[in-house]
C-alpha positions in Angstrom: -66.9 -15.2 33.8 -65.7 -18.6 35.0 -63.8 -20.8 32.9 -63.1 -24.1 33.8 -59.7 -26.7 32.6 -59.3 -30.1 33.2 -55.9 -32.1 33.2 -54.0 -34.9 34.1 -56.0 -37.7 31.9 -54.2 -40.6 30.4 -53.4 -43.9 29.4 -53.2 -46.2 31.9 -53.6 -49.8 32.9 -56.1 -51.4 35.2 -55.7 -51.0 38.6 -53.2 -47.8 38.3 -54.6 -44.2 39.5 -54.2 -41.3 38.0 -55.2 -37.5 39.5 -57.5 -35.5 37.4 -57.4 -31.1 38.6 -59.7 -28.9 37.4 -58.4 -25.4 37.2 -61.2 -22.5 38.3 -60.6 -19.3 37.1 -63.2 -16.8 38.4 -64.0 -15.2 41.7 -65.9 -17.2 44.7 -64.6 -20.7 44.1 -64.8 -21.6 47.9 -69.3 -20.8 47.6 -69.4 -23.2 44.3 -70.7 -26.4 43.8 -68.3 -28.6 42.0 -68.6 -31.4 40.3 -66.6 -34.4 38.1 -69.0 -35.9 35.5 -67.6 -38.7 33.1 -68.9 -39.6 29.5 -67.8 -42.9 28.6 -68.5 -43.8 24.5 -72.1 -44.2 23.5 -73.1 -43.5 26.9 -75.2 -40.5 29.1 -72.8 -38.3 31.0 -72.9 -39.4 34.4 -72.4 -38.1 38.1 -69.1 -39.0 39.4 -69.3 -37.1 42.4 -69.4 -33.1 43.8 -68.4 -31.5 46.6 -70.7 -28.5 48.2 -69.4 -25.1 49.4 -68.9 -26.5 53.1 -66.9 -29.4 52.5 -70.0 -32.3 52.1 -68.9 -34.8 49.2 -71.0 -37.1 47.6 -70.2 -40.2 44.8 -71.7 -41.9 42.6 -72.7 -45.5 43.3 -69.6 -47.1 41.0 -67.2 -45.4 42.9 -67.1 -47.7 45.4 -64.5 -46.3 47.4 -62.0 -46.0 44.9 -62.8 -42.4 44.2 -61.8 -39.1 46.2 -62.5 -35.8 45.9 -61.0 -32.5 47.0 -61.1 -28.8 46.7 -57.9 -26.8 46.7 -59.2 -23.4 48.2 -55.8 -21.8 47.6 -55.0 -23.3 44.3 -59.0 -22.7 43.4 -58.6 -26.2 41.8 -60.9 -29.0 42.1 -59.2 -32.4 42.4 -59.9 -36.1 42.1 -57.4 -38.9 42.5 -58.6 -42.3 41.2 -57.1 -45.4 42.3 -58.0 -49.1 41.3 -59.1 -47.9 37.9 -61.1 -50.5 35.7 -61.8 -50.4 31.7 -65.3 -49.0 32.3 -63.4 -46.6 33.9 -62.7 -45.4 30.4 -64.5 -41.7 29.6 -64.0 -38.1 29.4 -64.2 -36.9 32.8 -65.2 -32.8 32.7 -65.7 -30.8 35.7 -68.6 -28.3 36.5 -69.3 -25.1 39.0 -72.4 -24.3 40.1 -73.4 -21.3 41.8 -76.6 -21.0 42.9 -80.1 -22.3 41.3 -80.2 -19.8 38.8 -77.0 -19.0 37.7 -76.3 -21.6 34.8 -73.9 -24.0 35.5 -70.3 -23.7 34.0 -68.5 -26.8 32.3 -65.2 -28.1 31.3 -64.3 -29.5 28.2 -63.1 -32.3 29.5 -59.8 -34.4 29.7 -60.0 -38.7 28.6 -59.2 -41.0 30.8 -58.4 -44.6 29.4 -58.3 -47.5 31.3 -56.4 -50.3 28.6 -54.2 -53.2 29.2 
């Protein structure tokens, strides 16, 4: 069964970075699909970006560069540094594993991030 644990959110002030990981526990972390999503208050969760099982990483469009991903193979943690962060920044950010089509995915509970001068 794969469980899923976010860390490293916080307070910080615009334009600071922070590094979210998302811990994996479970067997085959290299063949999963991973994912950060954020939910910002009042708001639909939304894609911040995934990375597939052979490396390809995609973002969603208000990243703009600010954003990057990684996948610790060794560590089976999923990472993302942030940099340049703005108030609308501001959300839980939770991190998800899929599998394959069928399999349901699996999800974090999350870790805030706020963005506040």
């Amino acid at each position: 069964q794969v469980q899923l644990v976010e860390s490293g959110g916080g307070l910080v002030q615009p334009g600071e970075s922070l590094r979210l990981s998302c811990s994996f526990s479970g067997n085959l972390f290299s063949r999963y699909l991973m994912g950060w999503y954020r939910q910002a208050p009042g708001k639909e969760r939304e894609l911040v970006g995934f990375i597939t099982s052979d490396g390809r990483l995609t973002y969603g469009d208000f990243v703009k560069g600010r954003f990057t991903m990684s996948r610790d193979v060794a560590e089976n943690t999923l990472n993302l540094q942030m940099d340049n962060l703005t108030p609308e920044d501001t959300a839980v950010y939770y991190c998800n594993a899929k599998y394959d089509l069928v399999t349901p995915s699996v999800w974090g509970k999350g870790t805030l991030v706020a963005v506040s001068s």
